[in-house]
Residue frames as qw, qx, qy, qz and C-alpha x, y, z in Angstrom:
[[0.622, 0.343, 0.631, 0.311, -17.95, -19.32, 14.30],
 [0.024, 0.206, -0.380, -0.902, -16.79, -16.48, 11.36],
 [0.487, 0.668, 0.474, -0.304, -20.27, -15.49, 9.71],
 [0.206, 0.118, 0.667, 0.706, -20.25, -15.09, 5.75],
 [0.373, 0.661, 0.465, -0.456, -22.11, -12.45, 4.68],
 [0.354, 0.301, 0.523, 0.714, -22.67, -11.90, 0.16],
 [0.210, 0.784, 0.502, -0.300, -23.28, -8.57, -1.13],
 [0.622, 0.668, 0.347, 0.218, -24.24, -7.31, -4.31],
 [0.139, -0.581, 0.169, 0.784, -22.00, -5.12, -6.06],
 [0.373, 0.713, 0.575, 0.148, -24.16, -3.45, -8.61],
 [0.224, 0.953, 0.066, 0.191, -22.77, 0.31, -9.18],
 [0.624, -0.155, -0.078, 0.762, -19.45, 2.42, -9.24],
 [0.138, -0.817, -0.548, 0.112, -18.75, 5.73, -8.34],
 [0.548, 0.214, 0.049, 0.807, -16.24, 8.01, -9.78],
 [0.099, -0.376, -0.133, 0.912, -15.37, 11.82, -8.96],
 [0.348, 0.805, 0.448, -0.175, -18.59, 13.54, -9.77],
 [0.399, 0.454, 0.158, 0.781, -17.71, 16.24, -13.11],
 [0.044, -0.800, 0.087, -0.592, -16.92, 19.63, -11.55],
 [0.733, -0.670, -0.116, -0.015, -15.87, 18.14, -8.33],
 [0.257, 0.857, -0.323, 0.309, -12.56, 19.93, -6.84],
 [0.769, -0.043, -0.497, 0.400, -9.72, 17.94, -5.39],
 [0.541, -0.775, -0.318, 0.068, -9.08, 18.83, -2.41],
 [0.098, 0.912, -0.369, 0.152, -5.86, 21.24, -1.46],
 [0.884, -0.298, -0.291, 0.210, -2.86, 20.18, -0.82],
 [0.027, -0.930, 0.362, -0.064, 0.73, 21.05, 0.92],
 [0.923, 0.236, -0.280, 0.116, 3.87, 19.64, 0.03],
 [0.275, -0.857, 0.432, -0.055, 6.95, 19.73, 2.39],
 [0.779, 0.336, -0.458, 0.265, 10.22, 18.22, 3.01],
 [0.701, -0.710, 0.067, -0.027, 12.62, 16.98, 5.58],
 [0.193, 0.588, -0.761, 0.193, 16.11, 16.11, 6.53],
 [0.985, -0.107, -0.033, -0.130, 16.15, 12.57, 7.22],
 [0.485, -0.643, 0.513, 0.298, 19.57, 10.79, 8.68],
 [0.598, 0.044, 0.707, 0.375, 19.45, 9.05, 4.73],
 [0.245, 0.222, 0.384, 0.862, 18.36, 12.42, 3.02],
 [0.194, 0.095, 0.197, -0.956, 15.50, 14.34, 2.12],
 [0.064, 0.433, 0.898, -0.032, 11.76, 13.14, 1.87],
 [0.243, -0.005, -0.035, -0.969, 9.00, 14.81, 0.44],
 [0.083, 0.418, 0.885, -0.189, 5.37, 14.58, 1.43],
 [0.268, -0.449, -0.442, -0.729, 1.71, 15.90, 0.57],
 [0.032, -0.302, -0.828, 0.472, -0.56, 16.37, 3.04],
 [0.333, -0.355, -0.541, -0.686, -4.25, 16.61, 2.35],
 [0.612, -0.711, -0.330, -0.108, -7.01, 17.47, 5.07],
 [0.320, -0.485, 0.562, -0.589, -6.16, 19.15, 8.94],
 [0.388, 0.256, -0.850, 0.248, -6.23, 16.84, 11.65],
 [0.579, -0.511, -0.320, -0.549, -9.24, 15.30, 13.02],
 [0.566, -0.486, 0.533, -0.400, -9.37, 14.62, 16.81],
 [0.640, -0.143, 0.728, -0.200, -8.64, 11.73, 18.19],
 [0.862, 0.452, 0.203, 0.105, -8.03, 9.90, 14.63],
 [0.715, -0.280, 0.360, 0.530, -5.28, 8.63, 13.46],
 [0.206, 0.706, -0.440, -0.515, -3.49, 10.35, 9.96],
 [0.901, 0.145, 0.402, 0.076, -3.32, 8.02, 6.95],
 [0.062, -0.720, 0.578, 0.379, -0.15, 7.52, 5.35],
 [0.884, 0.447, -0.103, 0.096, 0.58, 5.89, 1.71],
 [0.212, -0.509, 0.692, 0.466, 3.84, 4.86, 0.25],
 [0.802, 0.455, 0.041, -0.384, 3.62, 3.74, -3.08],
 [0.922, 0.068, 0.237, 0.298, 5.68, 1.05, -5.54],
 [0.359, -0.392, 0.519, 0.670, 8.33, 1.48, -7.59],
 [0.088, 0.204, 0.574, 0.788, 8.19, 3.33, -10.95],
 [0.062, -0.802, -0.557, -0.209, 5.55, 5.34, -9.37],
 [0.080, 0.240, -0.543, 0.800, 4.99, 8.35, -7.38],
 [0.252, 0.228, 0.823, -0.455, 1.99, 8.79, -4.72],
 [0.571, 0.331, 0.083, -0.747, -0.02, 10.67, -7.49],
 [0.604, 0.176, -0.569, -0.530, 0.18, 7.91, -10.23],
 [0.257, -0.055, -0.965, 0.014, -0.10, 5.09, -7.43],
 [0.028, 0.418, 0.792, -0.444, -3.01, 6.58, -5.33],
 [0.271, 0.114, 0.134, -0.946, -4.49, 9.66, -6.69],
 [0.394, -0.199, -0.634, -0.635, -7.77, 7.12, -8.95],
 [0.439, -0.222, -0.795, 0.356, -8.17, 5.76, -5.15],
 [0.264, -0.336, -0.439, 0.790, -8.46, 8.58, -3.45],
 [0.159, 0.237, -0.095, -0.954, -10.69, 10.50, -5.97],
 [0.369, -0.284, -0.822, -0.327, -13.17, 8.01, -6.36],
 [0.325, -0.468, -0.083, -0.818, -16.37, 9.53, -5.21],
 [0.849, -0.286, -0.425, -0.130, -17.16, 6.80, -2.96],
 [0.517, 0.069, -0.252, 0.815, -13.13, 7.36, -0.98],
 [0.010, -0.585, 0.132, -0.800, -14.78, 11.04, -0.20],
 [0.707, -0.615, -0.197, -0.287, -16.69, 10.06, 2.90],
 [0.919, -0.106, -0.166, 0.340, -13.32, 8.70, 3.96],
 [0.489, 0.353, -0.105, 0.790, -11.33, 11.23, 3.14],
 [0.345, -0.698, -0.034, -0.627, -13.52, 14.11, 5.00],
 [0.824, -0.552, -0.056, -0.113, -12.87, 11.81, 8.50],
 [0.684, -0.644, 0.043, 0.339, -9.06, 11.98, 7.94],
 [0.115, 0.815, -0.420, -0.382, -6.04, 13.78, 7.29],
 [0.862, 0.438, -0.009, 0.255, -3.72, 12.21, 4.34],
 [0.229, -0.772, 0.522, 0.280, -0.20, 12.20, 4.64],
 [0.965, 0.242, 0.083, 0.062, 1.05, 10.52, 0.95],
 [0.107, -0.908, 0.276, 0.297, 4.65, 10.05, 0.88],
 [0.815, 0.570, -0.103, -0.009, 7.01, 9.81, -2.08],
 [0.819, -0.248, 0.183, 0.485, 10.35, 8.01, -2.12],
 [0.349, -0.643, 0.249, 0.634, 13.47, 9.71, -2.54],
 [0.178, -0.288, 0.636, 0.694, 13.86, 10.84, -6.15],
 [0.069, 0.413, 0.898, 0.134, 10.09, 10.05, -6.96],
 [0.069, 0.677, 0.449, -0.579, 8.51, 13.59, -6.75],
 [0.522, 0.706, 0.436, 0.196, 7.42, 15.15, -9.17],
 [0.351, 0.861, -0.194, 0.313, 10.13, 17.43, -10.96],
 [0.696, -0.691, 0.177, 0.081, 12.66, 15.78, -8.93],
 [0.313, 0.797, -0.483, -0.185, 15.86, 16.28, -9.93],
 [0.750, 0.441, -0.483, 0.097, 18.64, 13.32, -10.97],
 [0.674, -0.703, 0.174, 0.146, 20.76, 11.93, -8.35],
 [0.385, 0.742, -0.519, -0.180, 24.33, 12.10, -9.31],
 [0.736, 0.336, -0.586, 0.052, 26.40, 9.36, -10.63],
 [0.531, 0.111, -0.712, 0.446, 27.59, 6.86, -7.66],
 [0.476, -0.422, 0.152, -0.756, 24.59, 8.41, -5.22],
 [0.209, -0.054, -0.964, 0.157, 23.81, 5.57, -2.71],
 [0.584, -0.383, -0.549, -0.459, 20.19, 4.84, -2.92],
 [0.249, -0.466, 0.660, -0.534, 18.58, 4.12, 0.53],
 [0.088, 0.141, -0.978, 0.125, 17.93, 1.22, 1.37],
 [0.413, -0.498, -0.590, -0.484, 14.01, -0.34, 2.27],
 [0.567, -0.658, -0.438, 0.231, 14.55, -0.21, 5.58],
 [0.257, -0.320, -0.162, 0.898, 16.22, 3.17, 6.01],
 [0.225, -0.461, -0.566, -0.646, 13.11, 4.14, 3.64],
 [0.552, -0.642, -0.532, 0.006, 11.04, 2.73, 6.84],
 [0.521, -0.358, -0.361, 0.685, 13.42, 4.88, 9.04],
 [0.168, 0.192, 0.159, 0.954, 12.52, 8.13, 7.39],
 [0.356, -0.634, -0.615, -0.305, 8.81, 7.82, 8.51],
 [0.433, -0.651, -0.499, 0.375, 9.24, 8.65, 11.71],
 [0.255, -0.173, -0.075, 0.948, 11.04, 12.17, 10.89],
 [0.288, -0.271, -0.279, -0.875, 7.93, 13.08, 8.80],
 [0.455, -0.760, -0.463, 0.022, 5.34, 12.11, 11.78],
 [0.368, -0.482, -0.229, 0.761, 7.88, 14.21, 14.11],
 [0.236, 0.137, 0.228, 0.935, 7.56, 17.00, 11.53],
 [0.115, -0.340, -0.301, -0.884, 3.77, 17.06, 11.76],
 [0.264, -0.148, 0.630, -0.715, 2.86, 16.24, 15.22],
 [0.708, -0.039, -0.520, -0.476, 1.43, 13.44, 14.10],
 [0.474, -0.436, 0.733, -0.218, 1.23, 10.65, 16.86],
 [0.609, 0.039, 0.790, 0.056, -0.52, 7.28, 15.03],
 [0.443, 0.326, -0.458, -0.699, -1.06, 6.62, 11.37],
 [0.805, 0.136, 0.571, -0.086, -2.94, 4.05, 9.64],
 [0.157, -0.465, 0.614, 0.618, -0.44, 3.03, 6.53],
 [0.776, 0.533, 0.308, -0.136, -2.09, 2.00, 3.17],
 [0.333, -0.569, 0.631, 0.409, 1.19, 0.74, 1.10],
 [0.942, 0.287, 0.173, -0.018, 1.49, -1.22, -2.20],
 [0.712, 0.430, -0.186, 0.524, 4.59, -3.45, -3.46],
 [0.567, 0.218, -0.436, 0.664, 7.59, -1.87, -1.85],
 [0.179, -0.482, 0.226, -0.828, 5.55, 0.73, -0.03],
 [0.884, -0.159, -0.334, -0.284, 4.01, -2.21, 1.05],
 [0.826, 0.011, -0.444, 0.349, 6.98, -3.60, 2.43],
 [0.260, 0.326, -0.449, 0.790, 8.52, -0.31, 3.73],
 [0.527, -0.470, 0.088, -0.703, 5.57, 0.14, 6.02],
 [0.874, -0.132, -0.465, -0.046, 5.62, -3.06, 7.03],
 [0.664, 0.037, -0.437, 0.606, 9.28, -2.73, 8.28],
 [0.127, -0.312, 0.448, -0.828, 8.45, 0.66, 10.36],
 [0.786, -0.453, 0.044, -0.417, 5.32, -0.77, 12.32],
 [0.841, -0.230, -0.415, 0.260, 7.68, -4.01, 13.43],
 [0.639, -0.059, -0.423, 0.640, 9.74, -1.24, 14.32],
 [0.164, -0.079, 0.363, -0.914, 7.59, 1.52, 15.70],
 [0.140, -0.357, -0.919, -0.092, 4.42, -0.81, 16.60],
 [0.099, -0.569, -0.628, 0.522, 3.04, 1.96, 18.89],
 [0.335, 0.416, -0.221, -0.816, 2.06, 4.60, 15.74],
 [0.329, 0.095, -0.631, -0.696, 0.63, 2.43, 13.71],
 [0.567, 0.165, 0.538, -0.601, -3.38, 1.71, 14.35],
 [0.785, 0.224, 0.569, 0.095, -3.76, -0.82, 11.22],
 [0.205, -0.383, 0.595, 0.676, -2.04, -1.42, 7.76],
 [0.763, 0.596, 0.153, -0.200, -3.57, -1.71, 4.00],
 [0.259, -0.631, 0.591, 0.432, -1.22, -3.65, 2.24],
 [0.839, 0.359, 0.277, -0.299, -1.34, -4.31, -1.13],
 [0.890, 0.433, -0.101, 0.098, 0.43, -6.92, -3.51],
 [0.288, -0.811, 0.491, -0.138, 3.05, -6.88, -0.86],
 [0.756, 0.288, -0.511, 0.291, 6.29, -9.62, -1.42],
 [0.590, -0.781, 0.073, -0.189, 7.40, -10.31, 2.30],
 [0.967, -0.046, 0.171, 0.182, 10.29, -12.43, 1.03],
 [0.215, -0.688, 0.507, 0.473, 13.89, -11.64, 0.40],
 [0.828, 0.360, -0.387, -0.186, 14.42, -12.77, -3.57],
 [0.878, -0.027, 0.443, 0.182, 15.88, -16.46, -3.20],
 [0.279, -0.284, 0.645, 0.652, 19.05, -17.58, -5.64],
 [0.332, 0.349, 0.865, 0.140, 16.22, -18.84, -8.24],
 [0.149, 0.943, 0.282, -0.097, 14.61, -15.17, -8.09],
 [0.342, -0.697, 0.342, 0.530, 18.11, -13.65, -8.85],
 [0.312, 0.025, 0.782, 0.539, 19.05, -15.85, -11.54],
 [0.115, 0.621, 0.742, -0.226, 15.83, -14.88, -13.01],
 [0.032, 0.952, 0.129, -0.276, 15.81, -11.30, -12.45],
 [0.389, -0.441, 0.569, 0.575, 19.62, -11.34, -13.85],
 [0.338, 0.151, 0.757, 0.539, 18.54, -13.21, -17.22],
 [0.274, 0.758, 0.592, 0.015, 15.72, -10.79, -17.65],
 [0.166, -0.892, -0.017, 0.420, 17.92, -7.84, -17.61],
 [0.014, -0.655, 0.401, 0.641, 19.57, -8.65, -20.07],
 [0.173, 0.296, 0.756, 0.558, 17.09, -9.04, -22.73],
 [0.088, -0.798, -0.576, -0.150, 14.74, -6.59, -21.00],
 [0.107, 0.570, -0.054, 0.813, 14.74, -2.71, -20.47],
 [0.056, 0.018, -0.595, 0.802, 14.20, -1.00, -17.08],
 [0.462, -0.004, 0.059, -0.885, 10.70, 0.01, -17.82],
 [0.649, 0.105, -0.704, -0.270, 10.02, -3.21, -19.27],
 [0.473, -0.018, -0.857, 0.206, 10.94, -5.02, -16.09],
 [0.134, 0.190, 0.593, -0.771, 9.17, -2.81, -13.35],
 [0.671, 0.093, -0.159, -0.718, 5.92, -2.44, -15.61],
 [0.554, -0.121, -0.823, 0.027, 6.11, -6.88, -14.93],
 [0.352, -0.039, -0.852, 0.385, 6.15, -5.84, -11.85],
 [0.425, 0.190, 0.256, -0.847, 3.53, -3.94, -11.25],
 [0.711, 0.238, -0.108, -0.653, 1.49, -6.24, -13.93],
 [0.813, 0.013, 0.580, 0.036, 0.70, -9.48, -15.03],
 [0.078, -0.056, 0.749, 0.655, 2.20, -10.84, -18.66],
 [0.274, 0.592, 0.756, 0.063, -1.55, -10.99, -19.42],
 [0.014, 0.861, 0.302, -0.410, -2.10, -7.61, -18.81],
 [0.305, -0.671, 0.324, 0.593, 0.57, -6.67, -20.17],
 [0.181, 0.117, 0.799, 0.562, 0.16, -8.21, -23.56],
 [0.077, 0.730, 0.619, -0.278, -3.57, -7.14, -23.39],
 [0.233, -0.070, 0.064, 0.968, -1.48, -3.68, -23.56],
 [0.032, -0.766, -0.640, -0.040, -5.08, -1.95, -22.49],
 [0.033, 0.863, 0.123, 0.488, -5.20, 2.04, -21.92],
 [0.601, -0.781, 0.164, -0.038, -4.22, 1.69, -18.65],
 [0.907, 0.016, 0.244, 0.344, -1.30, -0.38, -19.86],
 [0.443, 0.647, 0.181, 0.593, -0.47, 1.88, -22.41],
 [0.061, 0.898, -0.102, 0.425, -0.53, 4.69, -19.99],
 [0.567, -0.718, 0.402, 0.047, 1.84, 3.71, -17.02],
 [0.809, 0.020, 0.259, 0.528, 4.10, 2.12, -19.83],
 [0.301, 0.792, 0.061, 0.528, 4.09, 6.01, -21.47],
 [0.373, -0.917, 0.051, -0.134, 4.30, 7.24, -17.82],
 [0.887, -0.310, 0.278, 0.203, 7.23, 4.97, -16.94],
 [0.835, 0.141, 0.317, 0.427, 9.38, 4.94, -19.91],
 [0.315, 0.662, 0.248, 0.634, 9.36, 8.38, -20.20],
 [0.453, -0.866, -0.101, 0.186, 10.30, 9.57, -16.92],
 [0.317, 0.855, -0.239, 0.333, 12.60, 12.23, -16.43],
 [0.384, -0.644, 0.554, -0.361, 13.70, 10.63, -13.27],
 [0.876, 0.121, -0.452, -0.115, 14.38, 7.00, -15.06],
 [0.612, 0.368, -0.665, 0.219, 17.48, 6.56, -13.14],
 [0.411, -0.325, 0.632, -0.570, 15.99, 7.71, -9.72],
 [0.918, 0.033, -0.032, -0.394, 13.24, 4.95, -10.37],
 [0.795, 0.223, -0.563, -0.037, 15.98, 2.70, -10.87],
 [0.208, 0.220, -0.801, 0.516, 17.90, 2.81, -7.68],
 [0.524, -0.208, 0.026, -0.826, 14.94, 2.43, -6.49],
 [0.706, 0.409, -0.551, -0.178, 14.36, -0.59, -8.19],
 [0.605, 0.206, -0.634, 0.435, 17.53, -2.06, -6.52],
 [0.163, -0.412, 0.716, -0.540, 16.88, -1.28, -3.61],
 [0.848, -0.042, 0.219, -0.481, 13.56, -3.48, -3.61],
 [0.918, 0.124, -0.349, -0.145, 14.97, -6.03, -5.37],
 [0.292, 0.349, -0.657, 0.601, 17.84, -6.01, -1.88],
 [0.489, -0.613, 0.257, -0.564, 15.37, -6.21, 0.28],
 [0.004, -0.183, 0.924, -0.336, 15.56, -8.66, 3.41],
 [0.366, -0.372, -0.816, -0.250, 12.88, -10.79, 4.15],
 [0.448, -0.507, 0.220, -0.703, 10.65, -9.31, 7.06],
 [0.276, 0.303, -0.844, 0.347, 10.49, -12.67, 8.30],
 [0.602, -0.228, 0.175, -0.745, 6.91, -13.02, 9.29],
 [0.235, -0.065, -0.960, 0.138, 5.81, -16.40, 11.23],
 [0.670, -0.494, -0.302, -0.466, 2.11, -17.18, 12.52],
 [0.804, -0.591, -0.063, -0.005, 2.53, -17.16, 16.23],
 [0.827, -0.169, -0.172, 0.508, 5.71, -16.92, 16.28],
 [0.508, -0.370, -0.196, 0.753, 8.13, -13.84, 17.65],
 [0.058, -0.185, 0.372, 0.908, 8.08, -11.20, 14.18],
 [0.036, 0.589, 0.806, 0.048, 4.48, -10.36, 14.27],
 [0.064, -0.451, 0.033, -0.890, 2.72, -6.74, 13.44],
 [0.092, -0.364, -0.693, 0.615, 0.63, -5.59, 16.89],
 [0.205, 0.373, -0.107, -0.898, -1.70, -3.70, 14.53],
 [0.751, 0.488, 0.409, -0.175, -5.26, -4.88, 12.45],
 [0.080, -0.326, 0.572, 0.749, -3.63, -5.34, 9.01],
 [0.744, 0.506, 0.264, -0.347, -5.46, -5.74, 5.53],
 [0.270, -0.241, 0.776, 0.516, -3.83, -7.43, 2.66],
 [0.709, 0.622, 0.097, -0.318, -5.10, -6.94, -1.39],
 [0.229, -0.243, 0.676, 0.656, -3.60, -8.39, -4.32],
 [0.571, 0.497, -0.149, -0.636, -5.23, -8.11, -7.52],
 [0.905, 0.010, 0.420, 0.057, -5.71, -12.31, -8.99],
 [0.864, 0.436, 0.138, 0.209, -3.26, -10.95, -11.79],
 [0.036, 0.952, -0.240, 0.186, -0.80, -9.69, -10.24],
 [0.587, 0.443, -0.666, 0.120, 2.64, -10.78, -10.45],
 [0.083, 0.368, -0.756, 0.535, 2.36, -11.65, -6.69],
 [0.747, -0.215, -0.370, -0.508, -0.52, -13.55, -6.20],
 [0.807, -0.324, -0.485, 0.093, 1.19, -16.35, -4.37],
 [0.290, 0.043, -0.576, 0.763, 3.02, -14.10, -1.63],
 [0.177, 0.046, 0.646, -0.741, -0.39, -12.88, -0.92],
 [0.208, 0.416, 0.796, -0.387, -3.86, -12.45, -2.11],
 [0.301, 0.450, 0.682, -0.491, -6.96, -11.72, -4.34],
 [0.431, 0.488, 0.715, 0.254, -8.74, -11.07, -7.47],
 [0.553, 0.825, 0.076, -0.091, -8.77, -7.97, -10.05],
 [0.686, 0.574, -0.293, 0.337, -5.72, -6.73, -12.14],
 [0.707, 0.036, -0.458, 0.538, -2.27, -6.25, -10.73],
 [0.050, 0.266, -0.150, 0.951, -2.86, -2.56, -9.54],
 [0.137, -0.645, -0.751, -0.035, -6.40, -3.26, -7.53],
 [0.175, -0.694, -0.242, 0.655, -6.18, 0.66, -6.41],
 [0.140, 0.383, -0.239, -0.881, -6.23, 1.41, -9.95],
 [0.288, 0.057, -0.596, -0.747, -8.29, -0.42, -11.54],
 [0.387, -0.500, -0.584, -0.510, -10.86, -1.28, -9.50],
 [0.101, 0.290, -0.290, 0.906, -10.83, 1.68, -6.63],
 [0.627, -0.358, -0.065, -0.689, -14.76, 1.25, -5.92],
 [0.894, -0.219, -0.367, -0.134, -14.54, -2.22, -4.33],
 [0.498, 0.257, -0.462, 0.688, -11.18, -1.07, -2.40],
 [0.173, -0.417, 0.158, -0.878, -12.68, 1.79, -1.05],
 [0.710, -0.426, -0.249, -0.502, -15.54, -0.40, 0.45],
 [0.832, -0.075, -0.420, 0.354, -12.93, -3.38, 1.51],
 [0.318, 0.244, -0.375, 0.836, -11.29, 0.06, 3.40],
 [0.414, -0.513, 0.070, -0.749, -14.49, 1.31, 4.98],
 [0.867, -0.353, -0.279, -0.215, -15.37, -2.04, 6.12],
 [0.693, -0.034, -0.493, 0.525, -11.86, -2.41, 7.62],
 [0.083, 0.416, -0.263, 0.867, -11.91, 1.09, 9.23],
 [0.657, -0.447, -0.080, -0.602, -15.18, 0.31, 10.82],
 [0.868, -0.365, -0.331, 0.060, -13.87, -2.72, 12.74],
 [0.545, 0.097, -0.262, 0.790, -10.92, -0.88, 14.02],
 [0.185, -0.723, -0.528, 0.404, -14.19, 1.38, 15.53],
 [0.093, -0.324, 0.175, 0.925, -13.73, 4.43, 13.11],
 [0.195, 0.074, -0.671, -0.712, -17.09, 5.10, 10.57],
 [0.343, 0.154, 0.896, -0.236, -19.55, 3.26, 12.26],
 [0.494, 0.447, 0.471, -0.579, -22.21, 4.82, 9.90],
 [0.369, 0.397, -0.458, -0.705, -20.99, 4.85, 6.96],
 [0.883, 0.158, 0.208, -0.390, -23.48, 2.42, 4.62],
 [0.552, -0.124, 0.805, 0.177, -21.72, -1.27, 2.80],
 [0.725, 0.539, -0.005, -0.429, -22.96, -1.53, -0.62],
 [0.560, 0.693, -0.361, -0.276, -20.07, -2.82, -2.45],
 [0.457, -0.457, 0.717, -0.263, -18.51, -5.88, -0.70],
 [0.819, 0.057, -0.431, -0.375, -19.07, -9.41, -2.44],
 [0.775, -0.345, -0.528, -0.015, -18.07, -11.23, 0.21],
 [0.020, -0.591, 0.585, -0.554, -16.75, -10.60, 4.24],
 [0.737, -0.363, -0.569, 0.040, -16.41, -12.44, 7.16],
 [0.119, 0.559, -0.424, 0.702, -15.97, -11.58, 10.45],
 [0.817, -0.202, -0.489, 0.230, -14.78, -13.69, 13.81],
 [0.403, -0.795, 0.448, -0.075, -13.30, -12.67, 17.12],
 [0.751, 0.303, -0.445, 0.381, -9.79, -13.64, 17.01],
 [0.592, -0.779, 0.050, 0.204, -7.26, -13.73, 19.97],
 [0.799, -0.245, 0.155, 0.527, -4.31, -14.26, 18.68],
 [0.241, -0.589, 0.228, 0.737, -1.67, -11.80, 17.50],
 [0.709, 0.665, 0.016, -0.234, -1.74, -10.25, 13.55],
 [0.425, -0.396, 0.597, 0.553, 0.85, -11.77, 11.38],
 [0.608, 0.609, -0.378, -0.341, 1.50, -11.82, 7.47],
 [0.742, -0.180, 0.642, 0.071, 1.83, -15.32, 6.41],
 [0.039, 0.607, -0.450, -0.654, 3.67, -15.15, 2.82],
 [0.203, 0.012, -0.884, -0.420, 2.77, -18.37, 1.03],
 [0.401, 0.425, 0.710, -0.392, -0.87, -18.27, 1.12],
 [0.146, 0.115, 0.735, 0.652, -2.61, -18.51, -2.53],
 [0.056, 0.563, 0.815, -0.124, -6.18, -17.75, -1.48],
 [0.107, 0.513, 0.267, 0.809, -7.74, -14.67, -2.32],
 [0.446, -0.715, -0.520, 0.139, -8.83, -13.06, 0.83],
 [0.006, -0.661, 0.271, -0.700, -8.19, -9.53, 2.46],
 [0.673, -0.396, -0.537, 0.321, -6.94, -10.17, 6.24],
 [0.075, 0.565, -0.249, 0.783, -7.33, -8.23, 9.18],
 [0.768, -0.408, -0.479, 0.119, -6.94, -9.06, 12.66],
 [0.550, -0.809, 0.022, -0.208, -6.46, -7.91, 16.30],
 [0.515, 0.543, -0.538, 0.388, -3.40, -8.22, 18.37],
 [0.559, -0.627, -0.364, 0.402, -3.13, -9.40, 22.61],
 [0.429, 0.119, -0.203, 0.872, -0.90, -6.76, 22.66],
 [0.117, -0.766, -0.570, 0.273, -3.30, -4.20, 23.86],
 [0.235, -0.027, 0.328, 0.915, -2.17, -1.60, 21.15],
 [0.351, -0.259, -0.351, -0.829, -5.60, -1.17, 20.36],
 [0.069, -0.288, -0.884, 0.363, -7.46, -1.92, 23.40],
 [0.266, 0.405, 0.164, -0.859, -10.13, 0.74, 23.01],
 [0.417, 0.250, -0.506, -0.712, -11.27, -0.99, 19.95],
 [0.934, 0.022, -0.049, -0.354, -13.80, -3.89, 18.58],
 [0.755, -0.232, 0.541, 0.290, -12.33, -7.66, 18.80],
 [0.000, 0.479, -0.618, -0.624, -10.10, -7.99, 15.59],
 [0.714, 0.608, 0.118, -0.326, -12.08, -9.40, 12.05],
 [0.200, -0.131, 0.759, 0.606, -10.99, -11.18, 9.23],
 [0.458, 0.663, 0.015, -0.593, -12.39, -10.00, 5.42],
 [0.592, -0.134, 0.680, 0.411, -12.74, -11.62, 2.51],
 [0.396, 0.735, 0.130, -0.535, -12.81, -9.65, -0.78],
 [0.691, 0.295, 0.543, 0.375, -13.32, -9.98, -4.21],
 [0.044, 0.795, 0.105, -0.596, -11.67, -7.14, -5.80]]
């Protein structure tokens, strides 16, 4: 029987004043679909995996992860592993223009670059933490390198190829809406968005005023090309790997997956992530001490069966679960979480 346990969340914990981020180094590769550039924060701790971002579209990793990752609460985390955040083609900062008639890569040759940056840094497993397309592109490298990846954070992930209905749609909005316009939907709700709060205000300044608008678009296009991933409960197309799934309850994607604050839950409410991430790291047998404070609700069951992503579910719930596969045999039985973020 899954136990339900409530607890209080009663304080947040931003970067103390005078605390110093942490170094970083930034490198690049040749990839068989270009060049890729990554950060990498922390050395490499024994025996622990490396944790790799990808962020959305119209971001890069600093405006989609850095409030996450510098939330004072995130440090306890951060000290136990390396970081490896990487930014889609054309998304780094002071990245230049692609020229005119550049072919964009695709989401899945995105996913295919991953593997050149592990080869680069003798990495062997990561644990991916993705949102929105990065969301997706991780997805597509664990189905297709299952043995690196030791569990996923995916938030306000879309598993679905758009449908005719999402086309038409996306078509009639383009032309009455600007680029920025449409990717700042996606990333937000029309509430939010009308709200037009500080945060609002700044990732519409950040957005519309990029010097790399047009990389952002092909971008863009490529997400809105993707293919469905094609997940099925029990059935064949299944990840072998604990996964976690956030959505923020106003975020344009609620019904492909899951849960309650704004559309961006890694920005705007970073303290209740961070816990929902310790608590997942700890069943996956990493952390055991660290202490729970912020959590309003979890549960947690032995499961057998494989992890899958099941796309039309409406509930609000962060999932994470075990796999037969014996990918992680060394670990605890697999857990399912249910946060309110």
């Amino acid at each position: 029987m899954a136990e339900l346990q409530e607890v209080q969340i009663t304080e947040e914990k931003p970067l103390l004043p005078g605390q110093t981020p942490e170094a970083a180094k930034t490198h690049s590769v040749e990839t068989p679909y270009g060049s890729v550039t990554f950060t990498v924060y922390g050395t490499p701790k024994p025996k622990r995996p490396a944790i790799l971002t990808y962020h959305d579209v119209g971001l890069n990793y600093k405006s989609c992860f850095q409030p996450l990752f510098q939330f004072g609460d995130m440090q306890e985390i951060i000290q136990n592993f390396v970081r490896v955040h990487v930014d889609a083609p054309g998304m780094e900062e002071g990245a230049p223009v692609f020229p005119l008639g550049y072919q964009y890569p695709s989401l899945d040759q995105l996913a295919d670059m991953i593997p050149c940056v592990l080869q680069y840094l003798n990495f062997s497993t990561v644990i991916g933490v993705g949102v929105g397309a990065g969301a997706y592109i991780l997805s597509r490298y664990a189905l297709n390198h299952p043995d690196t990846v030791e569990g996923l954070v995916l938030i306000n992930i879309d598993p679905n190829a758009k449908g005719w209905m999402d086309w038409a749609a996306h078509k009639l909005t383009g032309l009455t809406s600007s680029i920025p316009e449409m990717i700042l939907g996606h990333l937000f709700s029309q509430e939010e968005l009308s709200g037009n709060s500080e945060l609002i205000q700044k990732y519409r300044n950040i957005i519309t005023h990029a010097p790399n608008l047009d990389n952002i678009e092909l971008y863009w296009n490529s997400y809105n090309n993707r293919r469905d991933l094609n997940f099925e409960r029990g059935g064949d197309i299944t990840l072998k790997c604990p996964v976690m799934l956030v959505v923020g309850d106003q975020a344009p994607h609620e019904d492909a997956v899951m849960a309650d604050s704004g559309g961006q839950p890694q920005l705007t409410q970073p303290g209740k992530l961070t816990e929902a991430f310790k608590y997942f790291l700890q069943g996956m047998g990493y952390m055991a001490s660290s202490c729970m404070t912020r959590l309003s609700r979890s549960r947690t069951a032995s499961l057998t069966s494989a992890a899958s992503i099941d796309g039309n579910r409406s509930r609000s719930r962060t999932l994470s679960q075990s796999s037969e596969s014996g990918t992680l045999s060394s670990g605890p039985p697999g857990h399912t979480m249910e946060v309110s973020c």
